[in-house]
C-alpha positions as CSV (number, residue, x, y, z in Angstrom):
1,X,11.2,21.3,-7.0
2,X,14.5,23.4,-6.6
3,X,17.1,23.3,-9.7
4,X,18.6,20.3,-8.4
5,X,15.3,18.0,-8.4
6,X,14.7,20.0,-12.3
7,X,18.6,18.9,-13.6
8,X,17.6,15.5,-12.1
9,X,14.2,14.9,-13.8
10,X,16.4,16.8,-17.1
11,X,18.6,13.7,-16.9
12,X,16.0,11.2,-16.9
13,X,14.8,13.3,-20.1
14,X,11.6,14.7,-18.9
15,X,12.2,18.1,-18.5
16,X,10.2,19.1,-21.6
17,X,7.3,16.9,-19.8
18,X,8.2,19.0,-16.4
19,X,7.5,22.5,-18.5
20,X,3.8,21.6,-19.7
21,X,2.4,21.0,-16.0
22,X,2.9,23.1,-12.8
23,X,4.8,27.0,-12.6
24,X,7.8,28.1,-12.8
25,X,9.5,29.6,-9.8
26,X,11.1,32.6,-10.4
27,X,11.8,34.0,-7.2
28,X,11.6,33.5,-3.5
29,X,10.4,35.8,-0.9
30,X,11.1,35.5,3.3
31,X,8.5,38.2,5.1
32,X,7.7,38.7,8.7
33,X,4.1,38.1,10.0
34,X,4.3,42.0,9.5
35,X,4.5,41.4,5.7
36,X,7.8,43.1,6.2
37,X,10.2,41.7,3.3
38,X,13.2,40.6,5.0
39,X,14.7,39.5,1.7
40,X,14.1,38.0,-1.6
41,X,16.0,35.5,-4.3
42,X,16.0,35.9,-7.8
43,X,16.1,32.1,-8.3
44,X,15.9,32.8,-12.2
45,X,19.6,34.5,-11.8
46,X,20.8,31.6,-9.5
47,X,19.8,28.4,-11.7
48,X,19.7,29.7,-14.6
49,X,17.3,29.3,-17.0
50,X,17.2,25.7,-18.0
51,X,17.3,24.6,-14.5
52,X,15.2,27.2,-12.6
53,X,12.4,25.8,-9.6
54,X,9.2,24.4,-10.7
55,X,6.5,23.9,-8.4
56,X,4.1,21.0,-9.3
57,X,1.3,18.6,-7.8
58,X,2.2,15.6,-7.0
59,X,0.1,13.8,-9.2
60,X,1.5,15.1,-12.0
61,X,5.1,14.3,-10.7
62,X,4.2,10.7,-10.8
63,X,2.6,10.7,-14.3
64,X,5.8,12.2,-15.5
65,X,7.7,9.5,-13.3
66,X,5.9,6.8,-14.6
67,X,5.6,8.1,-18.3
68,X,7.4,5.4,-21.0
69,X,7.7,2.6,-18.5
70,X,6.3,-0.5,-19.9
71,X,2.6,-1.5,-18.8
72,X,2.6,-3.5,-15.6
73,X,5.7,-2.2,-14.3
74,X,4.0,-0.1,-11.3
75,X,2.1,-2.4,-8.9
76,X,-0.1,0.4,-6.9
77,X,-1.5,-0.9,-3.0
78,X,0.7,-4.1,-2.3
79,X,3.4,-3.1,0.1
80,X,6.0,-5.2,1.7
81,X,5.4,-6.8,5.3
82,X,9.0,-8.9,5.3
83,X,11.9,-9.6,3.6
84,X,14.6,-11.6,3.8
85,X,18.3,-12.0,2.0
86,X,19.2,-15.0,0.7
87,X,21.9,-16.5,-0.9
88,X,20.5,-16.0,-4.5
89,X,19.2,-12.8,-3.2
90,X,16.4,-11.2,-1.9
91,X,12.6,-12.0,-1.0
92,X,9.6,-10.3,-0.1
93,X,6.3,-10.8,1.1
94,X,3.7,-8.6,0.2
95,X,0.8,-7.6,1.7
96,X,-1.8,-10.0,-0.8
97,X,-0.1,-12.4,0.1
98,X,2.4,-13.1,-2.8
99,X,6.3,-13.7,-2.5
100,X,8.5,-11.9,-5.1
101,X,12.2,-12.5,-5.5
102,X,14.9,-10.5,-6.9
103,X,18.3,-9.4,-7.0
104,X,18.2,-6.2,-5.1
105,X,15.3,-4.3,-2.8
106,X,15.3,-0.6,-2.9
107,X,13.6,0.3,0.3
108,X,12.0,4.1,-1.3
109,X,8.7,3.8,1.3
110,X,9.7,7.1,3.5
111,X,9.7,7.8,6.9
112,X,8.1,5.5,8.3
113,X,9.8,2.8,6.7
114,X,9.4,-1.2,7.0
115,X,12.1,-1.6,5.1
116,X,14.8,0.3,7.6
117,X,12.7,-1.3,10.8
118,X,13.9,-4.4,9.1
119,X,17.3,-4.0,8.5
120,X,18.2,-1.5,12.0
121,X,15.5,-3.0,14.2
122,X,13.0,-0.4,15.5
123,X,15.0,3.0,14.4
124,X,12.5,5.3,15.0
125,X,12.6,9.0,13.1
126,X,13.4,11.8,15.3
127,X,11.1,15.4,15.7
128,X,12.8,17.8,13.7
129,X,14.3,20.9,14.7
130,X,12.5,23.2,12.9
131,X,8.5,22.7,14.3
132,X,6.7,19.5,15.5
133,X,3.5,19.6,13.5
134,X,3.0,20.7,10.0
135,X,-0.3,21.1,7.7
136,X,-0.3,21.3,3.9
137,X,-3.6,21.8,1.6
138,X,-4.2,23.3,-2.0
139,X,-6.3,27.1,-1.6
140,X,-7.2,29.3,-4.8
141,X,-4.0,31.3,-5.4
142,X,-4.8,34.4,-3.4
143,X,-2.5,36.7,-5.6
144,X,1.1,35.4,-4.8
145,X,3.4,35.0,-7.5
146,X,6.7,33.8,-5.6
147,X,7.8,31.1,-3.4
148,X,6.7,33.2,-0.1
149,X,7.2,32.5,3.5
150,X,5.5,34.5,6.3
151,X,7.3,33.7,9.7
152,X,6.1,34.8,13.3
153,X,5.3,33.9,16.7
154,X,6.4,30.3,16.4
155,X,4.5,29.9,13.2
156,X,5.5,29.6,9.5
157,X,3.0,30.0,6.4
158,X,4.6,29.1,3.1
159,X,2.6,29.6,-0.5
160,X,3.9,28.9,-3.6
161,X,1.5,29.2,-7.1
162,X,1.1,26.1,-8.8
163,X,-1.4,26.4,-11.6
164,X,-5.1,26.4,-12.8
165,X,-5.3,30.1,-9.9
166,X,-4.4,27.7,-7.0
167,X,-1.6,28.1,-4.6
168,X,0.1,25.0,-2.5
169,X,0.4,25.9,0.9
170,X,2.5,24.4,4.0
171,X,2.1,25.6,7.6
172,X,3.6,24.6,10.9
173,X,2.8,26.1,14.4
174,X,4.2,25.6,17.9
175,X,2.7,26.9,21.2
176,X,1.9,23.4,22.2
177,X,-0.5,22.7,18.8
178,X,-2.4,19.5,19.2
179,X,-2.0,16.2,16.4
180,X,-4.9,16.7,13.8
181,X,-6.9,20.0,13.0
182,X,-7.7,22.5,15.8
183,X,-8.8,25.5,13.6
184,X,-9.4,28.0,16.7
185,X,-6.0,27.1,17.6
186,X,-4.7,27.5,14.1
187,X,-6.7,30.9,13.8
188,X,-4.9,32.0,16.9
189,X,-1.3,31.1,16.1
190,X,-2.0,33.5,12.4
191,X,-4.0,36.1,14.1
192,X,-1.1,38.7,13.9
193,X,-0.3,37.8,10.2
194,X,-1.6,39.7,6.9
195,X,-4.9,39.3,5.9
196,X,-3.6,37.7,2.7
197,X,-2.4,34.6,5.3
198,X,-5.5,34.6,7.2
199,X,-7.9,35.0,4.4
200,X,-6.0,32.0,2.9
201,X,-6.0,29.7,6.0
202,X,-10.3,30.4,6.3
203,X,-10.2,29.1,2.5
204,X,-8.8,26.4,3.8
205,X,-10.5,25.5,7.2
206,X,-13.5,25.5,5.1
207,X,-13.0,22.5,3.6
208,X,-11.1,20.7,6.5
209,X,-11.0,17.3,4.3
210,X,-8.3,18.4,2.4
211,X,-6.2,19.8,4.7
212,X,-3.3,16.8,5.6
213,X,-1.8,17.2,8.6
214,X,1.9,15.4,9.7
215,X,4.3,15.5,12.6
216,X,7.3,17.5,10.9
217,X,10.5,13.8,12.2
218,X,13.7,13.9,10.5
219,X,15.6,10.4,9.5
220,X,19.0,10.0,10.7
221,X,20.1,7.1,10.1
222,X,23.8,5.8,10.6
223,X,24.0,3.2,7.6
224,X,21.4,2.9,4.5
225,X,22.6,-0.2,3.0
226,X,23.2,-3.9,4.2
227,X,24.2,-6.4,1.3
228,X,21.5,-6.4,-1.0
229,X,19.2,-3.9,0.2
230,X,19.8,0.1,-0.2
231,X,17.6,2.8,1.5
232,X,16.8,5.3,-0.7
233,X,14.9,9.3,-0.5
234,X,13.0,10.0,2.8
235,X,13.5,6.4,4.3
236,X,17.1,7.1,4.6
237,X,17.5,10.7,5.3
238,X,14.4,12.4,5.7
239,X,14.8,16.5,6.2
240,X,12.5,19.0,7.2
241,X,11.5,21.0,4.2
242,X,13.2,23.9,5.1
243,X,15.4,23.4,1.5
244,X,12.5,21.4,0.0
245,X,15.1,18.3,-0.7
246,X,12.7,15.7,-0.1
247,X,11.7,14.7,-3.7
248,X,15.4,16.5,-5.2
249,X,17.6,13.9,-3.1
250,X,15.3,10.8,-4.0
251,X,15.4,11.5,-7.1
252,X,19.3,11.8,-6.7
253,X,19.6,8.7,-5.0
254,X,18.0,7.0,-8.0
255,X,20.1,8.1,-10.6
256,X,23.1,8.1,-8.7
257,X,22.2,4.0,-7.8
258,X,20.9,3.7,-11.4
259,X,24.6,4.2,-13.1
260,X,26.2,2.0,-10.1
261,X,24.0,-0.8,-10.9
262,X,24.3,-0.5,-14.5
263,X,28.0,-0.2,-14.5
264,X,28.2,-3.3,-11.5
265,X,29.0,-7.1,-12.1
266,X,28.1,-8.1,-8.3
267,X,24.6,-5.4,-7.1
268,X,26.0,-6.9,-3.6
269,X,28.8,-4.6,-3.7
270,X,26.6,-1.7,-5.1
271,X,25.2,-0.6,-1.8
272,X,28.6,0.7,0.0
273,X,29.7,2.7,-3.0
274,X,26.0,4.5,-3.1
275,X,26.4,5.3,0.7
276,X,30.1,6.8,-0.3
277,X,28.5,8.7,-3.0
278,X,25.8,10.2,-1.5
279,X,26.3,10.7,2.3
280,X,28.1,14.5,1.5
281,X,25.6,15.4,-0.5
282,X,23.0,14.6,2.0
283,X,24.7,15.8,5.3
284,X,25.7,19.3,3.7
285,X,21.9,19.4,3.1
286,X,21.1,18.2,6.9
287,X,23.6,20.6,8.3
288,X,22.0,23.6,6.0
289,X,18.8,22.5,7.2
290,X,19.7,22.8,11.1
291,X,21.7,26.0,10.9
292,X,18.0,27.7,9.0
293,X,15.9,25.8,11.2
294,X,17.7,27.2,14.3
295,X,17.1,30.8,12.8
296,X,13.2,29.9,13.2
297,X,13.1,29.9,16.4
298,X,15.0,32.5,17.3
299,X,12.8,35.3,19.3
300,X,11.2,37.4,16.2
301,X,13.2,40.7,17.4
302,X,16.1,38.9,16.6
303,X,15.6,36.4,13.5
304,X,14.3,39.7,11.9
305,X,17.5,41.8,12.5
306,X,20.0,38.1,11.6
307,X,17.3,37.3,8.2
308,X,18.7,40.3,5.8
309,X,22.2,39.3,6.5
310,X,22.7,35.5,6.4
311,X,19.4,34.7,4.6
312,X,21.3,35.5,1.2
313,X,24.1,34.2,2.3
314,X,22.4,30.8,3.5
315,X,20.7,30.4,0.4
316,X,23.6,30.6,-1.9
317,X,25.8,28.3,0.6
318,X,23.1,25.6,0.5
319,X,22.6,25.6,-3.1
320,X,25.5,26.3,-4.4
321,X,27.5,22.9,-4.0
322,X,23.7,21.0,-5.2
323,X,23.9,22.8,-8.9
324,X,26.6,20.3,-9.5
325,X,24.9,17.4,-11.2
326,X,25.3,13.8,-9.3
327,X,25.8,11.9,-12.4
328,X,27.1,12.8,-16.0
């Protein structure tokens, strides 16, 4: 969770919450698959203090999501199959079988989503720049105590501590890698890397179960609203995780929509001021994303000589703009 996902989930008071679960991230390291340091953040010094990165499970993000909402207001395993506008505004059908009505629907179910099939027929999310496949699993923390990124060869192999000794861990390969798990493949692609990264990755192959593995697609979609439906997080503009924006601009999203509802007689007018609000903020993030994504797959030689000089620079020019709260 970068500063800007912390100052969000700060905002919806739960930052106190955030600070008893997870690790903090203090500082961020890019090495080659030589375990050469080609240059390092101090992320403390960037966010500051109160709003520095925190890396935690997932779980635990949706306990804290979910924390002081009244019993009954999270329905888990009954997603939509239709909906439909209507004059009163909007219905659903659900997957049991049940028909719920209201006065807006908030289409947050990600990159796949039924929701934007439904409003821009059969939009389909693009590969993204940056790699095709990816893998992510939880290993015992083998030692690292930064966000760090091995790159090489094609192949990126990202660990960041989380807590109780393990280490969250995110991995994408090219060279033609197959859909699923091909661990000889896998071993080959992070042959060349430190034995830290290939000690690591055995962990993981050894319990193969809880490795997920995903196509890396990207969502770039021309509109996110129509009348009384709004696209929200990864369904509208999904973004490889170069940045790791994916939970930081949902979360924006919300509050950002949040105070335009709240402050809105007519919710059918809501959905053209959120676009207005929010497109910058998400294509300065998308156009970040591309420039750093190129950089990783530039020939080794050369993203290794570029990395010192406009890895700094990238950072701060990404970030910079996203320490500026969406909402007051």
């Amino acid at each position: 969770m970068p500063g800007n996902a912390v100052c969000a989930l700060a905002q919806l008071g739960l930052l106190d919450d955030l600070r008893r679960v997870g690790t903090r991230v203090r500082r961020r390291e890019y090495r080659t698959h030589r375990d050469l340091l080609l240059f390092a953040v101090d992320e403390d010094a960037f966010w500051g203090m109160e709003m520095g990165p925190h890396c935690l499970r997932r779980a635990d993000l949706l306990r804290l999501l979910q924390s002081g909402l009244p019993s009954g207001s999270v329905r888990h395993g009954t997603g939509i199959v239709a909906s439909r506008q209507t004059p009163q505004g909007v219905e659903v059908d659900l997957e049991d079988g049940a028909v719920e009505s209201g006065g807006l629907l908030v289409g947050a179910d990600g990159v796949h989503s039924r929701i934007r099939r439904s409003l821009f027929d059969d939009r389909a999310p693009g590969a993204a720049l940056l790699a095709t496949q990816s893998w992510r699993f939880m290993v015992p923390n083998p030692g690292v105590e930064a966000w760090t990124l091995w790159a090489g060869a094609g192949a990126l192999f990202l660990l960041i501590p989380v807590d109780h000794g393990e280490a969250y861990a995110w991995v994408s390969a090219g060279g033609g890698l197959a859909n699923g798990l091909d661990p000889d493949r896998l071993r080959s692609a992070f042959g060349s890397f430190p034995r830290l990264v290939r000690d690591t990755l055995e962990a993981a192959l050894a319990r193969p179960d809880a490795i997920h593995h995903s196509p890396l697609e990207e969502v770039r979609s021309p509109a996110w609203t129509r009348d009384r439906v709004v696209l929200v997080g990864d369904a509208a503009h999904a973004i490889a995780p170069v940045w790791a924006q994916g939970a930081a601009l949902a979360l924006e999203d919300a509050l950002v929509l949040a105070d335009l509802l709240a402050k809105a007689g007519d919710w059918r007018s809501v959905g053209p001021d959120y676009e207005r609000l929010r497109r910058p903020r998400v294509a300065h993030v998308q156009a970040m994303t591309d420039r750093l994504s190129r950089t990783a797959t530039m020939p080794d030689w050369a993203r290794n000589l570029l990395l010192p000089l406009i890895g700094p620079r990238s950072y701060r020019a990404t970030y910079a703009p996203l320490r500026i709260a969406v909402t007051t």
